[in-house]
C-alpha positions in Angstrom: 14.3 -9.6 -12.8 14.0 -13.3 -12.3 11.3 -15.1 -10.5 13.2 -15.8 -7.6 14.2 -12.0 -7.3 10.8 -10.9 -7.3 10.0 -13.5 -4.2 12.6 -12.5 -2.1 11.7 -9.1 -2.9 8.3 -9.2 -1.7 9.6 -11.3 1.7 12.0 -9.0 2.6 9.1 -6.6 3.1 7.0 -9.0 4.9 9.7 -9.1 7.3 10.4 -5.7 7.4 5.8 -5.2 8.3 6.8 -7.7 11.5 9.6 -5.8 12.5 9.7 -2.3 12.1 6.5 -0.4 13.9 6.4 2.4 10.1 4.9 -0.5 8.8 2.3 -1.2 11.0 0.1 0.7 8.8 0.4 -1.6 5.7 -1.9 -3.7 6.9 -5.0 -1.0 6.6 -5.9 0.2 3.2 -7.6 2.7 4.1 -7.2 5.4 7.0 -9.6 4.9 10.6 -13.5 6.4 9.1 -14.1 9.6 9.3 -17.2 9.4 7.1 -18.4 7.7 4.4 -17.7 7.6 0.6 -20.9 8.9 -0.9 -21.5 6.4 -3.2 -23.5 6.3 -5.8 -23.9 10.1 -5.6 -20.0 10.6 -6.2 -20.0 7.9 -9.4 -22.6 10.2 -11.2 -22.5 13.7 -9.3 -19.2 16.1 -10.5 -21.3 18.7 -8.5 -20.2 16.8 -5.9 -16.5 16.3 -6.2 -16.3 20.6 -5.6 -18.5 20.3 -2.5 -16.4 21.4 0.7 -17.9 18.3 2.9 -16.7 15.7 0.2 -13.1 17.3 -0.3 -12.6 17.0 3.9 -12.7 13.5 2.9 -9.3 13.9 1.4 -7.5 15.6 3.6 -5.9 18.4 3.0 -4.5 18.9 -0.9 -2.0 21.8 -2.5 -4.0 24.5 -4.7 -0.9 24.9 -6.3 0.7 21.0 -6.7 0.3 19.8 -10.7 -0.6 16.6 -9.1 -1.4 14.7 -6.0 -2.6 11.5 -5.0 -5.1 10.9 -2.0 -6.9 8.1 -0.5 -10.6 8.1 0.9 -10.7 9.0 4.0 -13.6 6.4 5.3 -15.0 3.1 3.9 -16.9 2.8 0.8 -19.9 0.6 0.5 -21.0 0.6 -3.4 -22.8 -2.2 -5.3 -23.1 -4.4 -2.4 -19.5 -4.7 -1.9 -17.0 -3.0 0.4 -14.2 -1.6 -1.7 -10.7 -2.8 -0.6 -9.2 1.3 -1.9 -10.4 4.5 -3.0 -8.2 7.4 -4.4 -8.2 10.5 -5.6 -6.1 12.3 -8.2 -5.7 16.1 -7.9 -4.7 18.5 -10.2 -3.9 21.9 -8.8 -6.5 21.2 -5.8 -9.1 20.4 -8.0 -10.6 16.6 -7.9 -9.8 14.9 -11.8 -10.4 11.4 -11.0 -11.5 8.4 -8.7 -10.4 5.1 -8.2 -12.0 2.2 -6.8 -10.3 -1.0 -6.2 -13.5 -3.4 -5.3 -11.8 -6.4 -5.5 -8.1 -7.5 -5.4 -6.3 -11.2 -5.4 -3.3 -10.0 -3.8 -5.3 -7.6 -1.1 -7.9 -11.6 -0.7 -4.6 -14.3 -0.3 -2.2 -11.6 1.5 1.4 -13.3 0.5 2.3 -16.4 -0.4 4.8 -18.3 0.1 6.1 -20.6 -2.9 6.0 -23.6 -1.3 2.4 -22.8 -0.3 1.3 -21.8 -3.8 -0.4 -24.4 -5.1 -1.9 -25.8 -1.9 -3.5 -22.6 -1.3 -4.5 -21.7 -4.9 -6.2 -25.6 -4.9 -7.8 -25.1 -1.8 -8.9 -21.2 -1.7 -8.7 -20.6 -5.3 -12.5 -21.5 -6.0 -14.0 -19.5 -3.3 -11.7 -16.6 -4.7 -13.3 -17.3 -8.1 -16.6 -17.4 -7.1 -16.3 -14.1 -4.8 -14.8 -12.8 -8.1 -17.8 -13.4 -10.7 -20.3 -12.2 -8.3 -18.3 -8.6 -7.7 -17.4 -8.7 -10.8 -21.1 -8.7 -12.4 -22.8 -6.9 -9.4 -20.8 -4.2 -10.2 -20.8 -4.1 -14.0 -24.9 -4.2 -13.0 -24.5 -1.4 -10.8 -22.9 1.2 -13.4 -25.2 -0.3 -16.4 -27.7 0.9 -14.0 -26.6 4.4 -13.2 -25.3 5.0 -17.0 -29.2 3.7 -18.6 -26.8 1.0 -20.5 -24.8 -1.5 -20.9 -21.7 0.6 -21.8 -19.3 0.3 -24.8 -16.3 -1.6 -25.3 -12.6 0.2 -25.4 -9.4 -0.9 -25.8 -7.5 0.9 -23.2 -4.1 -0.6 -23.9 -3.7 -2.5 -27.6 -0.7 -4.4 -26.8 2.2 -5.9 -24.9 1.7 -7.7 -21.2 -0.5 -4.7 -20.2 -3.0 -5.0 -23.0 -6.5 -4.7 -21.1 -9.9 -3.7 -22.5 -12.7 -1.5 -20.7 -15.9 -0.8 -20.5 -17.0 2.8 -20.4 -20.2 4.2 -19.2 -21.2 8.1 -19.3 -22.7 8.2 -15.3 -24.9 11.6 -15.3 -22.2 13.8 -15.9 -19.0 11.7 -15.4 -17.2 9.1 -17.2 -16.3 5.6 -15.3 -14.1 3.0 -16.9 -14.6 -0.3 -15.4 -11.2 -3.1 -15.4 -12.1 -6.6 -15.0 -8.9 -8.9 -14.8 -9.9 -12.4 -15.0 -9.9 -14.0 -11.4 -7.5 -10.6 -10.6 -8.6 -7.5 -10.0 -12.1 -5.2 -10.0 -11.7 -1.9 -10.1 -13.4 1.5 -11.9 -12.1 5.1 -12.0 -14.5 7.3 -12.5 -13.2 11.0 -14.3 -14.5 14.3 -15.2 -14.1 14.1 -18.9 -14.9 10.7 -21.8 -10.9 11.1 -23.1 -9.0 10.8 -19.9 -11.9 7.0 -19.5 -10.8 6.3 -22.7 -6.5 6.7 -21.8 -4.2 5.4 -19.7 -2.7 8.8 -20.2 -2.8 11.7 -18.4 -4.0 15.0 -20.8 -0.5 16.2 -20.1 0.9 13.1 -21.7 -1.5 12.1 -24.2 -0.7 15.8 -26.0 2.6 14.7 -27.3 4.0 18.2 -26.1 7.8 16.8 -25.0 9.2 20.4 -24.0 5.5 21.1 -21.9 5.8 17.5 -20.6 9.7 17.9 -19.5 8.8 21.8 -18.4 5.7 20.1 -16.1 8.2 17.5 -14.4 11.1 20.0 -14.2 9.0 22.2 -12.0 8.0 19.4 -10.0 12.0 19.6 -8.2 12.1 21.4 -5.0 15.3 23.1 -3.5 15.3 22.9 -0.2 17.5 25.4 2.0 19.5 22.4 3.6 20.5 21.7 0.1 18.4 18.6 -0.6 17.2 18.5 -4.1 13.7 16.7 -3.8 10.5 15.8 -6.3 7.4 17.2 -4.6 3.7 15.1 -5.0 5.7 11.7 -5.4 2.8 9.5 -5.0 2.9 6.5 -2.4 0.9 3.4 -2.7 0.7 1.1 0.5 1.3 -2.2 -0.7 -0.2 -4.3 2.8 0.5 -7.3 2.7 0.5 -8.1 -0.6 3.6 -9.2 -2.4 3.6 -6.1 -4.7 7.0 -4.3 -3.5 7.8 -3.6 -6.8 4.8 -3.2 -8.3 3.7 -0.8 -6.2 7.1 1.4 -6.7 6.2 0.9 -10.4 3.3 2.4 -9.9 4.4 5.1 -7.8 7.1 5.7 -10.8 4.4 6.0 -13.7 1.8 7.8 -12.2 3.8 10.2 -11.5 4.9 10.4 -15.0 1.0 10.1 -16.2 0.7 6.8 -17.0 -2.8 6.2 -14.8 -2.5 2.3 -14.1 -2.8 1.0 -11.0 0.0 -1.6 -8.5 -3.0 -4.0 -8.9 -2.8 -3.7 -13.1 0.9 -4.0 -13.2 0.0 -7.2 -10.5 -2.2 -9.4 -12.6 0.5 -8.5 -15.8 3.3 -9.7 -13.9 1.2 -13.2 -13.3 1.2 -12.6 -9.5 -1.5 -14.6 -8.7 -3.7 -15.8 -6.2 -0.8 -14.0 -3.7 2.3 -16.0 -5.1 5.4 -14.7 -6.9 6.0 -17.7 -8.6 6.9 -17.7 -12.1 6.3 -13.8 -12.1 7.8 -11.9 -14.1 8.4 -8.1 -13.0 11.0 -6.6 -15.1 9.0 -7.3 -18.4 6.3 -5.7 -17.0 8.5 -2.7 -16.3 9.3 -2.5 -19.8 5.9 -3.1 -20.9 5.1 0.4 -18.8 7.8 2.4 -19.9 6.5 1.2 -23.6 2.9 2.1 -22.7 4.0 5.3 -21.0 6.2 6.6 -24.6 9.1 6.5 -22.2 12.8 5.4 -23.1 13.7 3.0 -19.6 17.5 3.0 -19.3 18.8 0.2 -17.2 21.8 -0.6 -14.7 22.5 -3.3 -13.3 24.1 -1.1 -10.2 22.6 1.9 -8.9 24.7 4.8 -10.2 24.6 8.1 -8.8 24.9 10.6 -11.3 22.3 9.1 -13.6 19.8 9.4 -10.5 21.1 13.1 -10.2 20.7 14.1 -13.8 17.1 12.2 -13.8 15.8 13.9 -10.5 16.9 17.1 -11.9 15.0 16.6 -14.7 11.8 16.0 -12.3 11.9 11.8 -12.6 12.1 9.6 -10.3 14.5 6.6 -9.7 13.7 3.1 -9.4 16.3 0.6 -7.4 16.4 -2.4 -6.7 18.8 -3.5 -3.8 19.6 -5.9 -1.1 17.6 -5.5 2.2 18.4 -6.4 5.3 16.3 -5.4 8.9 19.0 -4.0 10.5 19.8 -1.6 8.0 16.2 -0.9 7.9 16.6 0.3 11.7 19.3 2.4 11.1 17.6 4.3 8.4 14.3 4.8 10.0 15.6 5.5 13.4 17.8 8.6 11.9 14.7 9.8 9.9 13.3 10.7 13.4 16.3 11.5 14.7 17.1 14.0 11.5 13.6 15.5 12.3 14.6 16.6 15.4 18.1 17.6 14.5 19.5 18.5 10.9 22.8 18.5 11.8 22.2 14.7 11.9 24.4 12.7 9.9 24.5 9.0 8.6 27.8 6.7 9.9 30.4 7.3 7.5 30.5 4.3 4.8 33.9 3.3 6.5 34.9 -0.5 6.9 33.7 -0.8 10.0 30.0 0.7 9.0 29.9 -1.8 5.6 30.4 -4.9 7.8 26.7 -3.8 8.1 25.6 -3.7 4.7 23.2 -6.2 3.6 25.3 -8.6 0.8 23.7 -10.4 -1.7 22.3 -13.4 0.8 19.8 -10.5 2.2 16.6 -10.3 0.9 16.0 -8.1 -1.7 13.5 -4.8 -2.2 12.5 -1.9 -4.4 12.8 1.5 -3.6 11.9 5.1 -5.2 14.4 7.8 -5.4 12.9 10.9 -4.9 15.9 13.3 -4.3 19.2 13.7 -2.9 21.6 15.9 -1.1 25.0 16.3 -2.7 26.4 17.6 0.6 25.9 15.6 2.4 26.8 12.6 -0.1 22.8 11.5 0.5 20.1 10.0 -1.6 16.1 10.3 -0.5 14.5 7.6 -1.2 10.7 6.6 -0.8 8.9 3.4 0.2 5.6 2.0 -0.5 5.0 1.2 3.5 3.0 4.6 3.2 3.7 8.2 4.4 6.1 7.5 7.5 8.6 6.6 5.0 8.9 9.0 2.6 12.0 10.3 2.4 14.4 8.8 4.1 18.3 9.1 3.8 20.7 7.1 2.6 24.6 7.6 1.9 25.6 7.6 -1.8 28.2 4.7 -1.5 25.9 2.2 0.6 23.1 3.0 -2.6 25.6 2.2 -4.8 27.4 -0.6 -3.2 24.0 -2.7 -1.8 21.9 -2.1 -5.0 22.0 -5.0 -7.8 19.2 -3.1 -10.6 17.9 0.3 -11.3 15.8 2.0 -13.9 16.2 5.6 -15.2 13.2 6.6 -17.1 13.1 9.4 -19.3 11.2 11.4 -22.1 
């Protein structure tokens, strides 16, 4: 995807924060405090992580789900910085890992227009800078000082647009890798065990097993007794205001596959900087993922149903790319509440009459997750990165497949 793709991508959701109340909540990383993330206790402490009073902090989590995804439910103060996100990875209930985004470009600038680029990155960029060498070395301080050391060098990923070193420090009895993206990005994830610091990948994925791996995501699709055919634990990562709509679906993508990088690492390898678009390049980064990931990423440049089909049965998710327009957007979110209330609900039928509505290729354009779909009732689920209220919403197969310009099919 071009440049000018990825802009209008990210304005279409812009738009869509303004005018639709799901996406109110974009604008708050983290949920209204509850408490407080312990910090430094919980960067040194695994004790800790199985204490009752931390895990409320997460709201509630499956004992049973291979994997799920929570944010912190309250702010975190750590190094003398507030952190912009923290979340949690779960794995059958139990708490594996921790990350904490201290320090984000996109999350500092919000978006930015093009034609605003380099006024603002001339005129804001320096005090981003500085902000960014002082969190960037308080907090490499700060976990030199809990570990007793300076920490080690790693090469977390040895190639490609992703290639990023780390530094690792042992932290009493837990592991924290810390990622420092030049004028980007400061965040550490702290885990239970030194491998899963030292990978991108998840144990499942790292042990080369393809029939566990594809057994693992298999069991991950859920048959509902409606007849929807849905992924369960499908993370979702609010993208606010930053211009990381598909980025953040990315991200969504790959960690549920195991790749454990972050909307904010696929961000500063795209060249989204200082909160512009321009000259971005998304779809190499999407390859560069998929490549990272051992993944094959097939590509069409049309949504097409019955590769979705066969790739959600197989447990994987679908990533599209599509036109966008805000009164489609209604429609859709107004007959998720409406379907709530009554599943007999059905969408307009994709007559001539209802495509006069479509959004053409003038509309804006957005990425969305497929996360199921209904062969019934000739409907695919899809998922947004505006957060919770819009996961899994409905769309008919022939307005998918007739508004869509891109999608991406990952598999073993």
């Amino acid at each position: 995807m071009n440049a000018r793709l990825a802009r209008l991508l990210c304005a279409a959701v812009l738009l869509c924060a303004m005018a639709h109340p799901a996406c109110a909540q974009l604008q708050r990383p983290l949920r209204p405090a509850t408490r407080t993330f312990p910090a430094p206790d919980a960067l040194k402490n695994s004790a800790l992580w199985d204490s009752p009073d931390f895990l409320s902090g997460w709201g509630a989590v499956s004992a049973t789900a291979p994997e799920e995804h929570r944010n912190f439910s309250g702010p975190c103060d750590v190094f003398g910085h507030k952190a912009y996100s923290v979340r949690g990875v779960f794995e059958r209930g139990k708490l594996t890992g921790i990350t904490v985004v201290m320090l984000d470009s996109g999350a500092w600038f919000g978006f930015v227009p093009d034609a605003d680029a380099k006024r603002v990155a001339a005129t804001k960029g320096p005090q981003f800078t500085a902000l960014y060498k002082q969190a960037a070395a308080d907090v490499e301080r700060g976990l030199a000082a809990l570990a007793g050391n300076a920490g080690r060098k790693a090469v977390l990923v040895d190639k490609g647009l992703l290639k990023q070193d780390a530094l690792i420090f042992h932290t009493g009895d837990l592991w924290t890798r810390l990622t420092l993206r030049d004028n980007q990005l400061v965040k550490f994830t702290v885990t239970r065990t030194e491998p899963d610091a030292m990978s991108p990948l998840s144990a499942l994925r790292r042990s080369g097993k393809r029939e566990e791996q594809a057994r693992t995501f298999a069991s991950r699709v859920v048959n509902a007794p409606n007849g929807d055919r849905l992924l369960a634990g499908v993370p979702i990562f609010t993208q606010g205001d930053r211009a990381y709509c598909g980025v953040a679906t990315l991200a969504m993508e790959m960690q549920f596959l195991g790749l454990r990088l972050d909307t904010e690492d696929y961000a500063g390898a795209a060249g989204i900087k200082f909160g512009s678009t321009y000259h971005s390049d998304i779809r190499a980064v999407f390859d560069a993922a998929a490549d990272v990931a051992k993944l094959k990423l097939a590509r069409t440049t049309q949504f097409e149903f019955e590769k979705a089909r066969a790739a959600i049965d197989a447990g994987i998710p679908v990533i599209v790319f599509r036109h966008w327009s805000q009164e489609r957007d209604f429609l859709h979110g107004a007959f998720a509440e409406r379907f709530q209330k009554d599943p007999a609900a059905t969408l307009p039928k994709p007559d001539l009459n209802d495509r006069k509505s479509w959004p053409t290729k003038e509309s804006f354009s957005h990425s969305s997750l497929i996360t199921g779909y209904n062969l019934a009732r000739r409907e695919v689920i899809f998922t947004e990165s505006w957060g919770e209220r819009v996961r899994n919403r409905r769309m008919r197969i022939e307005e998918m497949e007739g508004t869509s310009y891109m999608a991406y099919y990952p598999h073993l």
